[in-house]
C-alpha positions as a Markdown table, in Angstrom:
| # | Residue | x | y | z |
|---|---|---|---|---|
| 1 | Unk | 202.6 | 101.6 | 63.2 |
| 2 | Unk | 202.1 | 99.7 | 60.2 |
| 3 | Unk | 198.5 | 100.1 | 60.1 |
| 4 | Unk | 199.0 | 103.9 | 60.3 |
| 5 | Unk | 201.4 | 103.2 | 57.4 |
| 6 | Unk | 199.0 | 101.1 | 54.8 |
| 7 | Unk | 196.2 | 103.9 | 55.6 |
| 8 | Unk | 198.4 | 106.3 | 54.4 |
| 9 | Unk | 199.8 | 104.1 | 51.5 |
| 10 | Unk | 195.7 | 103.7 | 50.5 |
| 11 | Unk | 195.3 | 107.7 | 51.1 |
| 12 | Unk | 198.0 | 108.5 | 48.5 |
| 13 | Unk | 196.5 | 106.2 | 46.3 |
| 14 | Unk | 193.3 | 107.4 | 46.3 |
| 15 | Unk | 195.0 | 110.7 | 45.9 |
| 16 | Unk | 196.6 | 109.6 | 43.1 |
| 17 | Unk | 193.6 | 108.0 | 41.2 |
| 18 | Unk | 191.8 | 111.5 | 42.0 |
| 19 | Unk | 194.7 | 113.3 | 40.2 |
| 20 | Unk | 193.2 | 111.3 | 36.2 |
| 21 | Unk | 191.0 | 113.8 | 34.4 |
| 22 | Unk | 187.9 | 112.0 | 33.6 |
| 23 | Unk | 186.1 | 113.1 | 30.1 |
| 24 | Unk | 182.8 | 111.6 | 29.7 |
| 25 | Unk | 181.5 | 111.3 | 25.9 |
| 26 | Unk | 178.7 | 110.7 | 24.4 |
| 27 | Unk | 178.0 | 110.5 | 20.6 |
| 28 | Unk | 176.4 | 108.8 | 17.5 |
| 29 | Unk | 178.3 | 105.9 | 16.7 |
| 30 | Unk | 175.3 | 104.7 | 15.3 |
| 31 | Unk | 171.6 | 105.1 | 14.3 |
| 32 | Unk | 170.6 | 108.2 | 11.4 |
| 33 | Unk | 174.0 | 110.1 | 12.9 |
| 34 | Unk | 176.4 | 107.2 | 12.7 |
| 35 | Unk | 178.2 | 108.9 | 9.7 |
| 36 | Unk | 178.8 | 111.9 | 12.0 |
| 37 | Unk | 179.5 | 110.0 | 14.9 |
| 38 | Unk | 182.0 | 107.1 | 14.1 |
| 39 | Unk | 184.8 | 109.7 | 12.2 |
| 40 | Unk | 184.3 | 111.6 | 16.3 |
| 41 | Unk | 184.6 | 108.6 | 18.0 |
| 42 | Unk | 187.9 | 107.6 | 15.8 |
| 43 | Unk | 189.2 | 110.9 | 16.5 |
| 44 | Unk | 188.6 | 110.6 | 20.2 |
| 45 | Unk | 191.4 | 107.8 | 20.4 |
| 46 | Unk | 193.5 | 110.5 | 18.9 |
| 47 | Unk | 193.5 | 112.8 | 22.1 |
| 48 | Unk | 196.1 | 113.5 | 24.1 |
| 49 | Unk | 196.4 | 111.0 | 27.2 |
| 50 | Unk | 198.0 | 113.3 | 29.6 |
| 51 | Unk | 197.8 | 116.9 | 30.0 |
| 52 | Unk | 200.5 | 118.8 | 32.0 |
| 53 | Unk | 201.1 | 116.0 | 33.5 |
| 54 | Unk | 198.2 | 114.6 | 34.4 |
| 55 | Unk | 196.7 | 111.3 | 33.0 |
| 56 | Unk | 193.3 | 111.6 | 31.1 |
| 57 | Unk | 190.6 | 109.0 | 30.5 |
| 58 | Unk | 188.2 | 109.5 | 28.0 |
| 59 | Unk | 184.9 | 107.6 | 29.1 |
| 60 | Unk | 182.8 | 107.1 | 25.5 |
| 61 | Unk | 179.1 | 106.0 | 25.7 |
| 62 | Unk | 177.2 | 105.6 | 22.0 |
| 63 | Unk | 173.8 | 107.6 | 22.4 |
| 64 | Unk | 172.6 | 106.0 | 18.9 |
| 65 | Unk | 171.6 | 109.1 | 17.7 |
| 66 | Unk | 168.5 | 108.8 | 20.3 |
| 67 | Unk | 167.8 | 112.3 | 22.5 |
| 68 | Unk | 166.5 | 110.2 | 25.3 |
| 69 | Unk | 169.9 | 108.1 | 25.3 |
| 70 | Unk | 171.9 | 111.5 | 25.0 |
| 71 | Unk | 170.8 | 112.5 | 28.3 |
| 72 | Unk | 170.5 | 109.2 | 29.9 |
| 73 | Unk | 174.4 | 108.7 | 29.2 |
| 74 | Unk | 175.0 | 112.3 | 30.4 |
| 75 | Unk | 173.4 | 111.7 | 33.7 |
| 76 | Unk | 175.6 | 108.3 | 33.7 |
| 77 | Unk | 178.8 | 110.1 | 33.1 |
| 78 | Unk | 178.0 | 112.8 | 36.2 |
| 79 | Unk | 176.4 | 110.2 | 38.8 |
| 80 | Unk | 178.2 | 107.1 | 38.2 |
| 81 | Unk | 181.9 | 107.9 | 36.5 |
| 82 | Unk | 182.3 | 111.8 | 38.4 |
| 83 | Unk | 183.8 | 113.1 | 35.2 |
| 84 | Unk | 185.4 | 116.7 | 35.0 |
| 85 | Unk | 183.8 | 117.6 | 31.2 |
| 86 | Unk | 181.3 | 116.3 | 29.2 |
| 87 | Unk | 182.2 | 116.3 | 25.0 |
| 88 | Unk | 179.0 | 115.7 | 22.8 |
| 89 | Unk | 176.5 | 114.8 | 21.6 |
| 90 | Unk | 176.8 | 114.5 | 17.8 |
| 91 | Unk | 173.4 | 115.9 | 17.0 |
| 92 | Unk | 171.6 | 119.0 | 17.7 |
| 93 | Unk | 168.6 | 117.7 | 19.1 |
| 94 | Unk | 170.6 | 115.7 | 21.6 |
| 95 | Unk | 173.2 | 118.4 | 22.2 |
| 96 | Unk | 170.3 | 120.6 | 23.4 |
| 97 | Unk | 168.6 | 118.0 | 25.5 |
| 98 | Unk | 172.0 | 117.4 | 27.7 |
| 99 | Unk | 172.3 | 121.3 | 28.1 |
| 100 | Unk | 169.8 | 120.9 | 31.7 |
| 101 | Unk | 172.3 | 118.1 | 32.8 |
| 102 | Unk | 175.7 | 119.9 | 32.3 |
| 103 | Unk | 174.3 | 123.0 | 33.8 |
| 104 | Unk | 172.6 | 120.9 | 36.8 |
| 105 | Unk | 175.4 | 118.9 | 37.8 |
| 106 | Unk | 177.6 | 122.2 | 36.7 |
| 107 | Unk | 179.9 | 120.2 | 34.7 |
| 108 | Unk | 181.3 | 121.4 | 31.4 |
| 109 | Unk | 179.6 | 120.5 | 28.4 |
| 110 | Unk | 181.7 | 121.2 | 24.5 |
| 111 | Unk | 179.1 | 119.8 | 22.2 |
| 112 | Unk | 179.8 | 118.9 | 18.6 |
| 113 | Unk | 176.8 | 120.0 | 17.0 |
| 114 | Unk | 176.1 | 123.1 | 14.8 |
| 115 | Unk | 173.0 | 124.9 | 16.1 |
| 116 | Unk | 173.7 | 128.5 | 17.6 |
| 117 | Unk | 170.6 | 127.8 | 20.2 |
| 118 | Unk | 173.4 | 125.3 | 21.9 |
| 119 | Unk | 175.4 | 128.2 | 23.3 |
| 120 | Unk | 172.4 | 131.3 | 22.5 |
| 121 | Unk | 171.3 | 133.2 | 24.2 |
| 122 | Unk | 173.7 | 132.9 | 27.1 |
| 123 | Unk | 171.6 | 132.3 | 30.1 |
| 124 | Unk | 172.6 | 131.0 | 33.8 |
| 125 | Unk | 172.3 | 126.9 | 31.9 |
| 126 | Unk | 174.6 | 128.1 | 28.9 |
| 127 | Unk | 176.7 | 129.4 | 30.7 |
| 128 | Unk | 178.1 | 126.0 | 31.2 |
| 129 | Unk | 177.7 | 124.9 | 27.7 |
| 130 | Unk | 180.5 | 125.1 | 24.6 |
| 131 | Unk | 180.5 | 124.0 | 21.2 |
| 132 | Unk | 183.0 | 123.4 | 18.0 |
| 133 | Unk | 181.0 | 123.4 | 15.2 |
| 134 | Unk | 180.6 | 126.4 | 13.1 |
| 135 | Unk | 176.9 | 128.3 | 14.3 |
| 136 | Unk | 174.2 | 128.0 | 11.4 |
| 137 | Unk | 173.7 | 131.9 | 11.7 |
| 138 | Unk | 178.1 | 132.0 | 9.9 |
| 139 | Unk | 177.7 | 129.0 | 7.5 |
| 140 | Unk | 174.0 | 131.0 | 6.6 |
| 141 | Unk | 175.5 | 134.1 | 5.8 |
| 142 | Unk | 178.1 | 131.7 | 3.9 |
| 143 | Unk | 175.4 | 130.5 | 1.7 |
| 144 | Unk | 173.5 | 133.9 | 0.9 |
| 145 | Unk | 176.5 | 135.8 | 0.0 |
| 146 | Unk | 176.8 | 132.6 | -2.6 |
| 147 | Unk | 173.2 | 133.1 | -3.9 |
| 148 | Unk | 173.6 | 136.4 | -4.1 |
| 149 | Unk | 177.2 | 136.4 | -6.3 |
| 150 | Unk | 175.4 | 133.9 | -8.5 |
| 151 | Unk | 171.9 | 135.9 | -9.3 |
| 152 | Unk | 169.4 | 133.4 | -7.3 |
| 153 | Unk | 165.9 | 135.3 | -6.7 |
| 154 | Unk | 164.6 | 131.9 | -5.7 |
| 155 | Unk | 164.7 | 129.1 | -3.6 |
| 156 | Unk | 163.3 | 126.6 | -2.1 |
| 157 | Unk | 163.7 | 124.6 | 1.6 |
| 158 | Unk | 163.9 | 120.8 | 2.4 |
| 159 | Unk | 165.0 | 120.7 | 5.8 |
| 160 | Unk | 164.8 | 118.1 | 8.6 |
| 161 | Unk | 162.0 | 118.3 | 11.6 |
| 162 | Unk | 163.7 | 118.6 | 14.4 |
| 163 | Unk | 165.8 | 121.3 | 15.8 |
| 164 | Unk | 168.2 | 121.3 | 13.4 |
| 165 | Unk | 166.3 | 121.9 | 10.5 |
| 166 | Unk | 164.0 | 124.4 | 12.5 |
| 167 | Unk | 167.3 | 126.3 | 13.6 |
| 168 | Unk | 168.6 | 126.3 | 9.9 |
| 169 | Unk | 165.1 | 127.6 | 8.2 |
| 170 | Unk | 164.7 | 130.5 | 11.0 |
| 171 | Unk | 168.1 | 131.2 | 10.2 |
| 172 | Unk | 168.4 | 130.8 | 6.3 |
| 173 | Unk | 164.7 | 132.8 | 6.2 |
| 174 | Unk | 165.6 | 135.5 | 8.1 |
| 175 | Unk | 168.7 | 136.2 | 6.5 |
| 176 | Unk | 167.2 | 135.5 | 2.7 |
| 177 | Unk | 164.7 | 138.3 | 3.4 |
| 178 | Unk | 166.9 | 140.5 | 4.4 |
| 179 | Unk | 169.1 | 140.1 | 1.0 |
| 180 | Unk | 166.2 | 140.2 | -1.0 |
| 181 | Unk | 166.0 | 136.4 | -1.6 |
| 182 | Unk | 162.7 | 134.9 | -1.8 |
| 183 | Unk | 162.0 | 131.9 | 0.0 |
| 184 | Unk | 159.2 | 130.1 | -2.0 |
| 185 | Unk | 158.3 | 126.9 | 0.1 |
| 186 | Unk | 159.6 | 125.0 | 3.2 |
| 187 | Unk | 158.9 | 121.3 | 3.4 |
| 188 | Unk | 160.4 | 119.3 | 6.2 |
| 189 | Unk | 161.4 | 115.5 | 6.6 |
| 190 | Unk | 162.5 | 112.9 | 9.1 |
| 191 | Unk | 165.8 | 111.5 | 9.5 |
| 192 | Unk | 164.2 | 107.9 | 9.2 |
| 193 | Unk | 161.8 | 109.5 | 6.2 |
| 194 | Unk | 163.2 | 106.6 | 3.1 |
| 195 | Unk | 161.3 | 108.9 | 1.0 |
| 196 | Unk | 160.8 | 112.8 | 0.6 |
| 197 | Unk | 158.7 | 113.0 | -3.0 |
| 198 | Unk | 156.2 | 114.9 | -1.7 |
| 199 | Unk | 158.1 | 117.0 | 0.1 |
| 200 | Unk | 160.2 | 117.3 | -3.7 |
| 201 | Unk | 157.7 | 118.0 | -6.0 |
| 202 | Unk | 156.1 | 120.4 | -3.8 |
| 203 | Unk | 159.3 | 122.4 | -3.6 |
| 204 | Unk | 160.1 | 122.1 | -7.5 |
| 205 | Unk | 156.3 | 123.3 | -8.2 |
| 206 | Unk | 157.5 | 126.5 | -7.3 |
| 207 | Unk | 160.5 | 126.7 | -9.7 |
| 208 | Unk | 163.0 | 128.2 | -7.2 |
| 209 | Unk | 166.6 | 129.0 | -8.8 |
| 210 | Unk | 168.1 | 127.1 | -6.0 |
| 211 | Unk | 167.1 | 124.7 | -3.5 |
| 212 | Unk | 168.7 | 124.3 | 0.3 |
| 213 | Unk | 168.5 | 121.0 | 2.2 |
| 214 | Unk | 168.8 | 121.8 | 5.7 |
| 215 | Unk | 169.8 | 118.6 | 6.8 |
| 216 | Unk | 173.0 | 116.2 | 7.9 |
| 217 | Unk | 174.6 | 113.2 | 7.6 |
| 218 | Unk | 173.7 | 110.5 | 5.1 |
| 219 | Unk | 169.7 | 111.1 | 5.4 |
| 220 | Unk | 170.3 | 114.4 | 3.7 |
| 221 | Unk | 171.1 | 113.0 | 0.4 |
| 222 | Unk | 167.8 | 111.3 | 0.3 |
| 223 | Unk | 166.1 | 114.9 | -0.6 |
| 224 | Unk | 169.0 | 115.3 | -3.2 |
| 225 | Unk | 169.0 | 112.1 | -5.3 |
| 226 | Unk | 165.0 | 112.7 | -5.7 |
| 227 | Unk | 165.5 | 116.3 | -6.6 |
| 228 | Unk | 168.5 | 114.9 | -9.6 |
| 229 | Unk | 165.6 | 111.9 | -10.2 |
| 230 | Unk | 162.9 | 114.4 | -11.0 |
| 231 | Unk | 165.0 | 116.4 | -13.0 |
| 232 | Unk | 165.5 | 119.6 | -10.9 |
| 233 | Unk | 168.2 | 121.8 | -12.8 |
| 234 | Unk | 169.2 | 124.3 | -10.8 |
| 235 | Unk | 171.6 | 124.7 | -8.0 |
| 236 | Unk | 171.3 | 122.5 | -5.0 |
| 237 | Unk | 172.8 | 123.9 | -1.5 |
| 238 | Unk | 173.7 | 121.8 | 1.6 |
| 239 | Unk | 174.7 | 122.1 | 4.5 |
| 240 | Unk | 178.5 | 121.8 | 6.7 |
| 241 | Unk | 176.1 | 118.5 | 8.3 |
| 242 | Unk | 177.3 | 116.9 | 5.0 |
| 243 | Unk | 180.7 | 117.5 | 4.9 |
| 244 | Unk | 182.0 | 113.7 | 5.2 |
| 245 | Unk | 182.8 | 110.8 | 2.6 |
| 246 | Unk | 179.7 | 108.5 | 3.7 |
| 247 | Unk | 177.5 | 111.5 | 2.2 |
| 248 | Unk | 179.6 | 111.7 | -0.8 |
| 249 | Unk | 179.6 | 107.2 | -1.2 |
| 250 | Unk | 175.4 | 107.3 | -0.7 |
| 251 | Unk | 174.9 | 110.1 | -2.7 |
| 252 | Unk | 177.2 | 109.3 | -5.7 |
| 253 | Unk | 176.4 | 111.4 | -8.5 |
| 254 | Unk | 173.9 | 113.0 | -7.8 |
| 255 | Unk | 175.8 | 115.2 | -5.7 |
| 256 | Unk | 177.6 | 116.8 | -8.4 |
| 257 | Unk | 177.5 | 120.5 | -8.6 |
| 258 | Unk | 176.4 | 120.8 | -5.0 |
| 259 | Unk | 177.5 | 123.7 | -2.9 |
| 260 | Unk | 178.4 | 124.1 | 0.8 |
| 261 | Unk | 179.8 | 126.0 | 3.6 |
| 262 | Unk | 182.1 | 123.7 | 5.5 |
| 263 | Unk | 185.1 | 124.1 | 8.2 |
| 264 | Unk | 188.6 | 125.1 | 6.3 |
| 265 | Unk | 190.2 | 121.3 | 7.6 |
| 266 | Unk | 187.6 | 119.4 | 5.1 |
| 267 | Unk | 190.3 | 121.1 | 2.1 |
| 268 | Unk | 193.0 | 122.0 | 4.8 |
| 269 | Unk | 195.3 | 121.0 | 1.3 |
| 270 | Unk | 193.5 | 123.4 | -0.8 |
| 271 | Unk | 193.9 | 126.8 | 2.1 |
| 272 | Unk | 197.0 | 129.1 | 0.9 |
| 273 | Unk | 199.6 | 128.9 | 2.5 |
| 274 | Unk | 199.3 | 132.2 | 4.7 |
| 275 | Unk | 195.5 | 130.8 | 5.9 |
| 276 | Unk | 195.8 | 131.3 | 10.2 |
| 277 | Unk | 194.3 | 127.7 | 10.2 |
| 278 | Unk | 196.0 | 125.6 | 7.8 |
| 279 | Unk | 198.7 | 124.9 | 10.4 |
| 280 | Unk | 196.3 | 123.3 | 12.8 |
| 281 | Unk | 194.1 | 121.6 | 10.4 |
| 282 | Unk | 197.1 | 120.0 | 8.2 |
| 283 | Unk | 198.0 | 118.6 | 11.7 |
| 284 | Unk | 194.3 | 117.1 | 12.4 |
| 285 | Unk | 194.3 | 115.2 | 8.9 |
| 286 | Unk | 197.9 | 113.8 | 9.1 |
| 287 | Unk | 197.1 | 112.6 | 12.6 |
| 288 | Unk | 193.9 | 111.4 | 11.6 |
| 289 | Unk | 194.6 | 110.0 | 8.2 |
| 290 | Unk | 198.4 | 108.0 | 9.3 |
| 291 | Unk | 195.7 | 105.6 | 11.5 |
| 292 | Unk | 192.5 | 105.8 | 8.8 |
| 293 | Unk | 194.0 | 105.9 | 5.4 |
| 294 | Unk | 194.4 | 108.7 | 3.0 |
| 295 | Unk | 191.3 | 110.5 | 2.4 |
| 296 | Unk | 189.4 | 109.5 | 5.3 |
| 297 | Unk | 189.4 | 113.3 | 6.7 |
| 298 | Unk | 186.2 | 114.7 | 7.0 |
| 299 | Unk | 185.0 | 118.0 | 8.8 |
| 300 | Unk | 183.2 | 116.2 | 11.9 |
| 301 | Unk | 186.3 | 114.4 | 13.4 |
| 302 | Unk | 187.3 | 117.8 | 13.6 |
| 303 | Unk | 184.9 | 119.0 | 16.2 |
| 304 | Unk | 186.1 | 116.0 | 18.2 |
| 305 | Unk | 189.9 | 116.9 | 17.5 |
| 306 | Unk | 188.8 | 120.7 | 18.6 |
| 307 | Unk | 187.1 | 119.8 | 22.0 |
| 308 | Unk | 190.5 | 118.3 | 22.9 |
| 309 | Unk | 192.2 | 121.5 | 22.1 |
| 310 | Unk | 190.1 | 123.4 | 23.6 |
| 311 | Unk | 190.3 | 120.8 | 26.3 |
| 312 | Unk | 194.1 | 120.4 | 26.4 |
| 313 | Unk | 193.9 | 124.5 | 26.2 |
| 314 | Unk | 192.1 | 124.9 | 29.1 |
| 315 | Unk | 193.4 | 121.8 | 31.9 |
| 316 | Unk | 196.6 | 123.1 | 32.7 |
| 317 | Unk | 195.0 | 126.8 | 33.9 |
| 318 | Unk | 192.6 | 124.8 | 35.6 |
| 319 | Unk | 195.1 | 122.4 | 37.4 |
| 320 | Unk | 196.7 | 125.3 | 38.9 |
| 321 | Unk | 193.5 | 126.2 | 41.3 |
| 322 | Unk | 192.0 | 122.9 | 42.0 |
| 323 | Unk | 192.1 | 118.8 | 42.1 |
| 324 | Unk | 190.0 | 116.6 | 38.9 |
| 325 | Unk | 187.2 | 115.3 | 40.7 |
| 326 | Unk | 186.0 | 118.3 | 42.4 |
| 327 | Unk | 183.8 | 120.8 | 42.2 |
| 328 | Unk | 186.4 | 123.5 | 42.1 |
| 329 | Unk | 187.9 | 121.8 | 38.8 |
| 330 | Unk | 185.1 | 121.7 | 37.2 |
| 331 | Unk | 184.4 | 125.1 | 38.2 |
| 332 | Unk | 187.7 | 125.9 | 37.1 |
| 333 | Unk | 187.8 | 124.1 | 33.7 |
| 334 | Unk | 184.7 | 126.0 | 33.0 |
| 335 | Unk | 186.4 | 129.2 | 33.7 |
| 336 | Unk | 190.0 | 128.3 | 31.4 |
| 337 | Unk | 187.2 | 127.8 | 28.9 |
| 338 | Unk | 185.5 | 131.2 | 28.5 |
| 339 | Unk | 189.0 | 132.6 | 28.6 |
| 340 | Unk | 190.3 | 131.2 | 25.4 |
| 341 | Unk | 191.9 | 133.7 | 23.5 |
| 342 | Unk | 193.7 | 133.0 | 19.6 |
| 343 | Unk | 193.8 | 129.5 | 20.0 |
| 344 | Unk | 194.0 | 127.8 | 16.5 |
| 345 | Unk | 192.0 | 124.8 | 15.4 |
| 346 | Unk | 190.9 | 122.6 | 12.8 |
| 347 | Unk | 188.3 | 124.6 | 12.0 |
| 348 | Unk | 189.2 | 128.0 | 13.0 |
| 349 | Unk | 190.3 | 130.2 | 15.7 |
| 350 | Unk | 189.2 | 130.0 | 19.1 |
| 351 | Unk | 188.3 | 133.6 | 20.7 |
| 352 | Unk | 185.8 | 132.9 | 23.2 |
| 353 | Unk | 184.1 | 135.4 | 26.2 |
| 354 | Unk | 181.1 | 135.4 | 28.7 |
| 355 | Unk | 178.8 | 136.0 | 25.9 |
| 356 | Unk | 180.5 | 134.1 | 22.9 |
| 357 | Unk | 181.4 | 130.5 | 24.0 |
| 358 | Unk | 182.3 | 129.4 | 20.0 |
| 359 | Unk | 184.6 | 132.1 | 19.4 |
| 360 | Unk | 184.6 | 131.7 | 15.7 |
| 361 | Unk | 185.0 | 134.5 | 12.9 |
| 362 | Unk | 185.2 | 134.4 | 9.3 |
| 363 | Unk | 188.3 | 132.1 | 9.6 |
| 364 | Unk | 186.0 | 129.1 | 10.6 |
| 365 | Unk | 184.6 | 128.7 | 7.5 |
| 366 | Unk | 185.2 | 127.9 | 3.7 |
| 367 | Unk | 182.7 | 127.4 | 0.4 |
| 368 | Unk | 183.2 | 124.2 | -1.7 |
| 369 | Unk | 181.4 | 122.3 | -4.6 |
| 370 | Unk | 181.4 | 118.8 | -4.9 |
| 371 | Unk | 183.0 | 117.9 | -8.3 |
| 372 | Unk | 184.1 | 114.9 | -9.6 |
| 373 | Unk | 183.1 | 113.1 | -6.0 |
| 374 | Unk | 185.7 | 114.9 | -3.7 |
| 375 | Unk | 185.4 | 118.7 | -2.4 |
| 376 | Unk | 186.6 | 121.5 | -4.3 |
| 377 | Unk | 187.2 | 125.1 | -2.0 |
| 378 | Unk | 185.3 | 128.0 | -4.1 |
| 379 | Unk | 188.3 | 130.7 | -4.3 |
């Protein structure tokens, strides 16, 4: 009898310890991406611990902005912890590398980097796959419909070589033909590059009207500070990879002037008041700044904060057909995923489907200019 009794006792335990949601993570806490991925890691500690009931652990693994990490930590998080969602990487290259992993192991993936060839086209791998950042293909269309309102003919690319500055440049090219733009050189650097003067003066030989760094993080104000160096006047373009303070401290002034696309929660103060996602974002930045300091927010905590709406958005649908720590859950979770419908963010509103698993319009996304050292929304 009492050895029927501690089996059971051990059952419901193991029951019990069944019942946690596991999230596995993996970002850039350091390395190139560090910038990016400490403000997600900080933002990570901000995420809800139980979800209808139900305790969550957050499992966080540093790929140091390393591909070959990325998907070894993946693989960890699936073989060795059994966890119900995967949220990262941090970078695009490594968010794309982890996309075999996710859709082998058919775990849920939300990644928190920008390119659109994370989540297109949808295939039978994708189809696991989610993201939070604003696709290239809306921040691009962002930055032509600025070049075009201010009369650039020209301009120049400096972008990074990887897949992030390849999905940018197919992207940004594509669209600036279309608009009439001409695109009058491409050069390309590495995120360890300490120098880009070739890649510079090459690019001001051709005296664009405007230049576009298609780049993120701090190594994309290396192309900037030599383009102010050698005296380049006209109007320098960045990226929403830029949209955090370190860019802003390495930078300094030399990044005055410069204009962006960015998420809506990077000037959640500056949205009126009738903006569908000033709400949401407000809340990110008061959560985040009450532990960080005034002024800490910046646009890439946010795709943390959003995984774990989508996240705490999606659990409790999921809970209702299946147990964390099964197939069916994940399964499930993948499912409550696709079906988000007007969920508000920090960087927009979630509508996602079969084919569209961002779900982001027009609402995810804001232009600013960097004056005086601080971001400035273009009204």
């Amino acid at each position: 009898m009492k050895k029927t009794l501690i089996a059971t006792l051990l059952s419901t335990l193991a029951a019990t310890a069944l019942a946690d949601i596991n999230i596995g993570v993996t970002l850039s806490a350091t390395g190139p991406a560090a910038s990016l991925g400490i403000p997600e890691k900080n933002t990570i500690d901000l995420l809800p611990k139980t979800i209808a009931g139900q305790k969550v652990n957050y499992l966080v693994l540093d790929d140091a902005s390393d591909t070959t990490t990325a998907v070894k930590n993946a693989r960890k998080l699936i073989s060795e912890s059994k966890v119900d969602l995967i949220i990262g990487s941090t970078t695009t290259p490594n968010s794309l590398a982890m996309i075999d992993v996710a859709a082998e192991a058919e775990t849920p993936m939300i990644a928190m980097a920008a390119s659109a060839r994370i989540v297109e086209p949808m295939d039978a791998k994708r189809k696991w796959v989610f993201k939070t950042p604003q696709n290239d293909t809306q921040m691009t269309t962002a930055i032509i419909e600025h070049m075009t309102n201010n009369n650039v003919k020209t301009v120049a690319y400096i972008g990074f070589s990887d897949a992030y500055g390849e999905g940018w440049w197919n992207e940004f090219s594509k669209l600036a033909e279309v608009r009439k733009i001409k695109v009058v050189a491409n050069e390309r650097f590495n995120r360890t590059d300490t120098s880009v003067t070739g890649q510079v003066l090459k690019a001001m030989s051709a005296r664009p009207d405007a230049i576009l760094i298609g780049a993120a993080g701090t190594p994309a104000a290396l192309p900037q500070k030599s383009l102010k160096e050698k005296g380049y006047k006209g109007t320098i373009y960045q990226t929403h990879g830029v949209a955090n303070n370190d860019f802003l401290r390495v930078c300094g002034k030399d990044c005055e002037g410069t204009v962006l696309p960015t998420g809506p929660v990077l000037v959640a103060d500056q949205l009126p008041a009738d903006n569908p996602v000033k709400k949401s974002a407000t809340d990110y930045v008061g959560k985040y700044e009450a532990v960080h300091g005034k002024g800490s927010i910046n646009a890439f905590g946010g795709y943390a904060w959003d995984a774990g709406i989508l996240l705490a958005n999606a659990a409790p649908v999921a809970l209702k057909k299946a147990k964390p720590g099964t197939a069916e859950f994940r399964a499930a979770l993948r499912d409550a995923l696709e079906a988000t419908k007007n969920l508000p963010g920090a960087h927009g509103v979630f509508n996602m489907s079969s084919s569209d698993h961002l779900g982001f319009d027009q609402r995810a996304r804001v232009m600013v200019r960097i004056e005086k050292n601080a971001w400035k929304l273009i009204k």
